[in-house]
C-alpha positions in Angstrom: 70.6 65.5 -1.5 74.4 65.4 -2.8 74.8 62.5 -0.6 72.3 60.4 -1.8 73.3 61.8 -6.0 77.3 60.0 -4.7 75.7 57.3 -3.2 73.6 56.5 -6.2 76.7 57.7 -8.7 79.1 54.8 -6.4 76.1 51.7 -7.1 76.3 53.0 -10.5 80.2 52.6 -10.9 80.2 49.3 -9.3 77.7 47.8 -11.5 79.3 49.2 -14.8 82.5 47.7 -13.3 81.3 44.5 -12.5 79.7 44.4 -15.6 83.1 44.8 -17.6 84.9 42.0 -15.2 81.8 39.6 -16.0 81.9 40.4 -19.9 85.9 40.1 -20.2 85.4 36.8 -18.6 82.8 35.6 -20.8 80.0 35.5 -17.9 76.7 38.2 -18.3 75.2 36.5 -15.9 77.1 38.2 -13.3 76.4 41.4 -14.3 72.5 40.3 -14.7 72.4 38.7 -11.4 73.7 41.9 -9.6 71.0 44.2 -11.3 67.9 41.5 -10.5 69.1 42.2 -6.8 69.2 46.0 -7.2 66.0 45.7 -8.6 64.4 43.4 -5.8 65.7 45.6 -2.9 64.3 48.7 -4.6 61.1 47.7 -5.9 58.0 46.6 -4.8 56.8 42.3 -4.9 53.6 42.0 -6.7 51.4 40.1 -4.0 48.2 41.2 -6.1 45.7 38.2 -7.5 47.1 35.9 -10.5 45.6 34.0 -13.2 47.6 31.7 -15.6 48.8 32.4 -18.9 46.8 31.2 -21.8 48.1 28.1 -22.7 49.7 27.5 -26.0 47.3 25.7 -29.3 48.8 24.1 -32.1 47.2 25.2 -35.4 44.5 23.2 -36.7 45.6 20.5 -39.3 44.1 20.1 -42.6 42.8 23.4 -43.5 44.2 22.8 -46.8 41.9 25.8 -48.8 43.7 29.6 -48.2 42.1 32.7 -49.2 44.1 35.9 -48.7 43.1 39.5 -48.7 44.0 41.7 -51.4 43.8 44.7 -49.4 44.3 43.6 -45.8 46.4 41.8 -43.5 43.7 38.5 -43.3 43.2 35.2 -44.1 40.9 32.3 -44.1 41.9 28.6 -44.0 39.5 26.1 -44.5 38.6 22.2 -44.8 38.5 20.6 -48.1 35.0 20.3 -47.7 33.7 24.2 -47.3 32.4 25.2 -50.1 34.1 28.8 -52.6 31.1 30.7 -51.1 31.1 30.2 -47.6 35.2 31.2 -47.9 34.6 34.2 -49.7 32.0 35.4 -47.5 33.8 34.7 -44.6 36.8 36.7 -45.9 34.9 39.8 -46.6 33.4 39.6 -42.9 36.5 39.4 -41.8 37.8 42.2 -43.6 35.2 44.2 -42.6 35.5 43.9 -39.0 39.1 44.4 -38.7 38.7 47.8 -41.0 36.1 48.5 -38.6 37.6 48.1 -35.4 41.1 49.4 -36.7 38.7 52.8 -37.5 37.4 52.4 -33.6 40.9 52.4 -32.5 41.2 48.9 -31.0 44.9 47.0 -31.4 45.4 44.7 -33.9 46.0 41.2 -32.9 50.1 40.7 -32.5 51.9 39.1 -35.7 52.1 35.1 -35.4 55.5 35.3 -37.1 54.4 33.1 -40.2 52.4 30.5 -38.3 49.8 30.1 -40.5 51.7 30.6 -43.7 52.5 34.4 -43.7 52.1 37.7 -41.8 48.3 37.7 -42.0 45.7 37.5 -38.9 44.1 33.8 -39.4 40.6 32.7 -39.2 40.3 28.6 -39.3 37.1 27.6 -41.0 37.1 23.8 -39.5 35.2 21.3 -37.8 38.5 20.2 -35.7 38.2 22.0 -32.9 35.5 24.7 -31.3 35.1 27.9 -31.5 36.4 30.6 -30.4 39.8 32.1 -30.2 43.2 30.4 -29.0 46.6 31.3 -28.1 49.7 30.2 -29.7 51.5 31.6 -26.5 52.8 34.9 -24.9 54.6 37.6 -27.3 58.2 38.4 -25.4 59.0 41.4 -27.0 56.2 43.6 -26.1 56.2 45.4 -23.2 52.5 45.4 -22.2 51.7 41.2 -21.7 50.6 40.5 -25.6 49.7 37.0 -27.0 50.0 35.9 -30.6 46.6 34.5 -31.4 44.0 32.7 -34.0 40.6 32.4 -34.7 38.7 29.3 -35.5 35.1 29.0 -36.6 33.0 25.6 -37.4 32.1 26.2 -41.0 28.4 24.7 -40.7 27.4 27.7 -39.4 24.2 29.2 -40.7 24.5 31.3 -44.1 22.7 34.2 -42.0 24.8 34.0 -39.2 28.5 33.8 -41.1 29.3 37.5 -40.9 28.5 37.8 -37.0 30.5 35.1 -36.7 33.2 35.7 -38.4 33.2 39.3 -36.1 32.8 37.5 -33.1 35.6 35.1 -33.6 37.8 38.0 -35.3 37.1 40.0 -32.0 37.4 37.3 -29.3 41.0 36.9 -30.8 42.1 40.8 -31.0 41.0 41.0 -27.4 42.7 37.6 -26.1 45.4 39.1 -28.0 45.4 42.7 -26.0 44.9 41.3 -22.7 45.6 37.7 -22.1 45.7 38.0 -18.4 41.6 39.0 -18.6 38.7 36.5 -18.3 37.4 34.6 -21.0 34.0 35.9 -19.6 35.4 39.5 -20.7 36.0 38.5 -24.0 33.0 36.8 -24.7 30.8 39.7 -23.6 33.0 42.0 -25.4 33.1 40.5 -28.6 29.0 40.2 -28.4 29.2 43.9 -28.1 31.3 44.4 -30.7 29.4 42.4 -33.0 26.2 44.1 -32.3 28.1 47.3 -32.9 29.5 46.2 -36.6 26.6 43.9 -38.0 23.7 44.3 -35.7 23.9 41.0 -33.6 24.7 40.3 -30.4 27.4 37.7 -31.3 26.9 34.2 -32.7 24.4 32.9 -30.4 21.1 34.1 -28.8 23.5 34.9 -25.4 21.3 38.2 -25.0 17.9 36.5 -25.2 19.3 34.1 -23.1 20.0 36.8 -20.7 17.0 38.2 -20.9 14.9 35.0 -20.2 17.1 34.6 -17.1 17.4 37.7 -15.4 19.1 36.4 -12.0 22.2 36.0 -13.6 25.1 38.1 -13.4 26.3 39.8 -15.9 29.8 38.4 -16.7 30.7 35.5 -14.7 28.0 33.3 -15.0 25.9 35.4 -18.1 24.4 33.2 -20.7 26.6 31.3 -23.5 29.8 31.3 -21.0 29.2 35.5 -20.6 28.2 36.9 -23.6 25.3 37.7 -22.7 26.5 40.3 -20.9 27.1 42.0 -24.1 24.0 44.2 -23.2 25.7 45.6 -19.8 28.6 46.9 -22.5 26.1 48.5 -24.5 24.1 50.3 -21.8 27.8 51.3 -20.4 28.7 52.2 -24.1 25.3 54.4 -24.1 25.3 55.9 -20.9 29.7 56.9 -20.8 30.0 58.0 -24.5 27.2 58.2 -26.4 27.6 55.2 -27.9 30.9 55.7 -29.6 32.3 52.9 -28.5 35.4 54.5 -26.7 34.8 54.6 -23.2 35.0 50.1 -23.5 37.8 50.5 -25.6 39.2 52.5 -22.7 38.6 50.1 -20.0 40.6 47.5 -22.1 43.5 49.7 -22.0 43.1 50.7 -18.8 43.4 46.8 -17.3 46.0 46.1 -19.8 49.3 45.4 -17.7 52.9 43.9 -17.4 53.8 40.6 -15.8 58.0 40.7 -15.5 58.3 38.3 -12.3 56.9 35.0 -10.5 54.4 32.7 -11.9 51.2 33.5 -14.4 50.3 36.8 -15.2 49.2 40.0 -13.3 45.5 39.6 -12.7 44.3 43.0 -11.1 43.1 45.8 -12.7 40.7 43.4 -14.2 37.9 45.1 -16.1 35.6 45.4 -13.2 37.8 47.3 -11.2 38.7 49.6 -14.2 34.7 50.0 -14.9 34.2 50.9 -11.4 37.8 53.4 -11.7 36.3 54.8 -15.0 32.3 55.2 -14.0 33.8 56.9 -10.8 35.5 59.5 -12.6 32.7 60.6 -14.7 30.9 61.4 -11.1 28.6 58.5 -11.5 28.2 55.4 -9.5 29.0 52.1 -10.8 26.2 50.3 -8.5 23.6 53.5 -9.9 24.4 52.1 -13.3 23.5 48.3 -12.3 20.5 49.7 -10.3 19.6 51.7 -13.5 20.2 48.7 -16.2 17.9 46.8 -14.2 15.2 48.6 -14.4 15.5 49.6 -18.0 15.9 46.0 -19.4 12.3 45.4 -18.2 11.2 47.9 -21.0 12.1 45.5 -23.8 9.1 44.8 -25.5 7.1 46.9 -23.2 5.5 49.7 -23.3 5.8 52.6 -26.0 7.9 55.1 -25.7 11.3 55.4 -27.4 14.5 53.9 -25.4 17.2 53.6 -28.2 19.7 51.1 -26.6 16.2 48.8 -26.2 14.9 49.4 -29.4 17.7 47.4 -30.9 17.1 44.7 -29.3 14.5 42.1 -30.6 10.9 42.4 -28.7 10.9 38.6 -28.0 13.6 39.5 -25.5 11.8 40.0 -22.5 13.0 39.7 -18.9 10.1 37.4 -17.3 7.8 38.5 -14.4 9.3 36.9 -11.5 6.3 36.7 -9.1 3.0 38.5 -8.9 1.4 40.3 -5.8 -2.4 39.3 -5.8 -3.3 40.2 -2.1 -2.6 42.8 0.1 -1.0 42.6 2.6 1.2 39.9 1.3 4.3 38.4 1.0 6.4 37.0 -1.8 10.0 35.3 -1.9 12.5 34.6 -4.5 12.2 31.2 -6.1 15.0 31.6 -8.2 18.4 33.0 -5.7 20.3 35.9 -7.4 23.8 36.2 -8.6 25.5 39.2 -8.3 24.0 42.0 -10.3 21.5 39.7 -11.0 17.8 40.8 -10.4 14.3 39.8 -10.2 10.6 41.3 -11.4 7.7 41.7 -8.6 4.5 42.5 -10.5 1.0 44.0 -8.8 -2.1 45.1 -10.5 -3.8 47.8 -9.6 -6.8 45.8 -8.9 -4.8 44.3 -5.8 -4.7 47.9 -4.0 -8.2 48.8 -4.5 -8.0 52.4 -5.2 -5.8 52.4 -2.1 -3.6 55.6 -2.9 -0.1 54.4 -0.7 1.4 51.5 -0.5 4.4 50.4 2.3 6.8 48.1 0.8 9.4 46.3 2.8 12.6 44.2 1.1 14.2 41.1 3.2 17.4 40.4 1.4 19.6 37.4 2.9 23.0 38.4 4.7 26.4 39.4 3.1 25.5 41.3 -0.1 24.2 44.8 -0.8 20.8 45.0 -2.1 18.7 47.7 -4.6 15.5 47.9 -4.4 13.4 50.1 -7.1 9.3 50.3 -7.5 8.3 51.4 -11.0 4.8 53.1 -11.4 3.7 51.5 -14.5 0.1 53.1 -16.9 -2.1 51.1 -19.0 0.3 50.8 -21.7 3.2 49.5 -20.0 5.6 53.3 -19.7 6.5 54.5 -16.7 5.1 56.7 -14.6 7.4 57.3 -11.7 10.1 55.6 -9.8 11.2 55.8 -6.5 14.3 53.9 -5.5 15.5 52.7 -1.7 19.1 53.6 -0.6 21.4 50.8 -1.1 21.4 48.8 1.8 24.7 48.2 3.7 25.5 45.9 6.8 21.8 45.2 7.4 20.0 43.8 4.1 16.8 45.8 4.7 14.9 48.5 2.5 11.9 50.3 3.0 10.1 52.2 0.6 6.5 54.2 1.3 4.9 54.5 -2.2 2.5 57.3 -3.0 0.3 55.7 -6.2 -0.3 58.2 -9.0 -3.0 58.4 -10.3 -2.4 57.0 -14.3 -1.0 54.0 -12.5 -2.1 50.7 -13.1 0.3 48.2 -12.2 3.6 48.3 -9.7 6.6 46.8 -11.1 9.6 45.9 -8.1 13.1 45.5 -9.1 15.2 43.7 -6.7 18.8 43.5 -7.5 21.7 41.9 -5.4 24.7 44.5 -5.8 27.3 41.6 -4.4 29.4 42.5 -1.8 32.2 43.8 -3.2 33.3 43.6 -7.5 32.2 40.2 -8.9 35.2 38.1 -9.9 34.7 36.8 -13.4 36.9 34.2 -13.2 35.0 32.6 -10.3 30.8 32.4 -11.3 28.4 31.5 -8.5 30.1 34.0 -6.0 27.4 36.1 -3.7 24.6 34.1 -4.9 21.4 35.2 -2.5 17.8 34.9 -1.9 15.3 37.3 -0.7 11.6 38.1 0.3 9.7 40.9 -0.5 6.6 42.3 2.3 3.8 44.5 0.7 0.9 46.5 2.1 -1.7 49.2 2.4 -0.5 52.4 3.9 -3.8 53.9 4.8 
């Protein structure tokens, strides 16, 4: 040990003294130079995944109309032609949300500097340019990677609609803002969330009805309205992790949050699958359980009659679609629709199709190189459930088996099938693990 302390004390005096030969001759850059290559022989290269940095947007032009907060750092700009009433509710949404989510503990969005005329977190009310929240380019000063950012909003947006709009496009840009690195898939389904959490709406679109009506989908890369429609995997997360509070997603934000100081683009890993699946895993659960389970329970929208409170929130209309029916036995069905990851399908049989039979054998065929979950619901007259019995996951081989033993209140069989991917989705690349199966029914006595 004292000889690595003198080693460590002799780099020490040669860099201090290199640094005062470089600054009496007017050159830094020595001195800099010397500690980048202390640093790179002592440190670890990031070879991890990278994704590029948002790029820069100028500000819109022509947003001519300004109203500013009296008691909070906002503003709204607007187009000559939007009316005093759609400004004024706007501003109050957007107060709103950001007392809101400062009160939930998410980060403000970073100051612009004045970009927008002053200190205040913008919101463009303009027909110039979409939706949705841009960057005006990486903050150097932080230490975490931050992004100044804005928020634009077309103003024709429906009177009913303008305050979970406003909170979406608020949201979208506190997020970009936190974590530029993460997908815009993320933020989308985030910002849903959020919405629904402050006004009652899954975001500014029908993403989660969307979702629901198309039920192979995955839940980020690839969910409905560019991934917010996987708003509802946030709030069953949200339900299961903290009861409902709203800080176990906060934490996974600042769990993937990280710092880029070398190379090209920005560090792209821990994303926020990775920290779902470190954060589920330290609770003792199983991230895959949680997909398996989310399945299953989405059916129950606008079925059936007993209480779920995460479903009852959600409009009735939003039902997941019975895939295909069983009519015969023994018989066999296949997918007519492939699944993404985490994307499932609905097998339905009557209990006129067993004929008082009282088991069942039912076999699952997935396709090669994903994992599958395979889950038979016993369903009663009314739609609730009975009983379920769920396979093991499957692994190398894409079999399951399950032997069903029919209760007697049953009066239909409902079959989840859900690919569970082969490894974390990637929610900057949709279509990824994208797989078909078939699914083999019959009497067992």
């Amino acid at each position: 040990m004292p000889r690595v302390k003198s080693n460590l004390g002799w780099i020490a005096l040669a860099i201090a003294l290199q640094t005062q030969t470089a600054l009496a001759q007017g050159d830094a850059l020595g001195a800099d130079e010397i500690a980048e290559a202390i640093v790179a022989m002592t440190s670890r290269v990031w070879t991890g995944p990278r994704t590029p940095r948002p790029a820069p947007v100028r500000r819109p032009n022509g947003t001519s109309l300004t109203l500013l907060s009296s008691h909070a750092p906002v503003a709204v700009h607007a187009d000559p032609t939007v009316s005093e009433e759609t400004q004024t509710r706007a501003l109050k949404a957007l107060e709103h949300a950001h007392a809101r989510l400062d009160l939930m503990g998410w980060p403000r969005p970073l100051s612009d500097g004045g970009l927008g005329g002053g200190p205040e977190i913008d919101l463009y009310l303009t027909s110039s340019r979409s939706s949705g929240a841009y960057s005006d380019g990486l903050a150097p000063w932080t230490y975490l990677d931050r992004a100044s950012t804005f928020a634009v909003l077309n103003p024709a947006v429906a009177a009913a609609w303008v305050d979970a709009c406003v909170t979406a496009s608020y949201a979208e840009s506190l997020l970009l803002s936190a974590d530029p690195a993460e997908a815009e898939a993320w933020r989308r389904a985030t910002a849903a969330w959020l919405t629904w959490e402050l006004t009652g709406r899954f975001g500014c679109d029908d993403a989660v009805h969307d979702q629901q009506a198309e039920p192979f989908r995955s839940w980020i890369a690839g969910a409905a309205e560019n991934g917010a429609g996987g708003a509802l995997w946030l709030a069953y997360l949200s339900s299961r992790h903290d009861g409902a509070s709203g800080h176990f997603i906060r934490d996974l934000w600042a769990l993937a949050s990280q710092r880029t100081w070398e190379g090209e683009g920005l560090r792209a890993d821990p994303d926020l699958w990775s920290a779902t699946e470190s954060a589920v895993h330290r609770s003792g659960d199983r991230l895959l359980d949680n997909v398996e389970d989310l399945a299953v329970e989405r059916w129950f929208v606008g079925r059936g009659t007993k209480a779920r409170p995460l479903l009852a929130s959600i409009d009735s209309d939003a039902r997941v679609p019975v895939s295909r029916s069983m009519t015969r036995l023994p018989t066999r069905v296949t997918s007519r629709t492939p699944l993404e990851a985490f994307g499932s399908a609905y097998v339905l049989m009557d209990s006129r199709v067993w004929k008082g039979a009282e088991r069942l054998r039912v076999w699952l065929r997935g396709e090669y190189g994903v994992r599958w979950s395979l889950v038979a619901v016993q369903l009663d007259s009314l739609g609730d459930e009975v009983q379920r019995i769920a396979a093991p996951h499957t692994a190398v081989t894409p079999q399951a088996y399950l032997p069903i033993e029919l209760d007697g209140a049953t009066a239909s069989l409902l079959f989840v099938v859900t690919n569970l991917a082969r490894a974390l989705p990637d929610a900057d690349t949709p279509g990824a693990d994208v797989r078909g199966f078939e699914l083999v029914a019959d009497r067992a006595d």
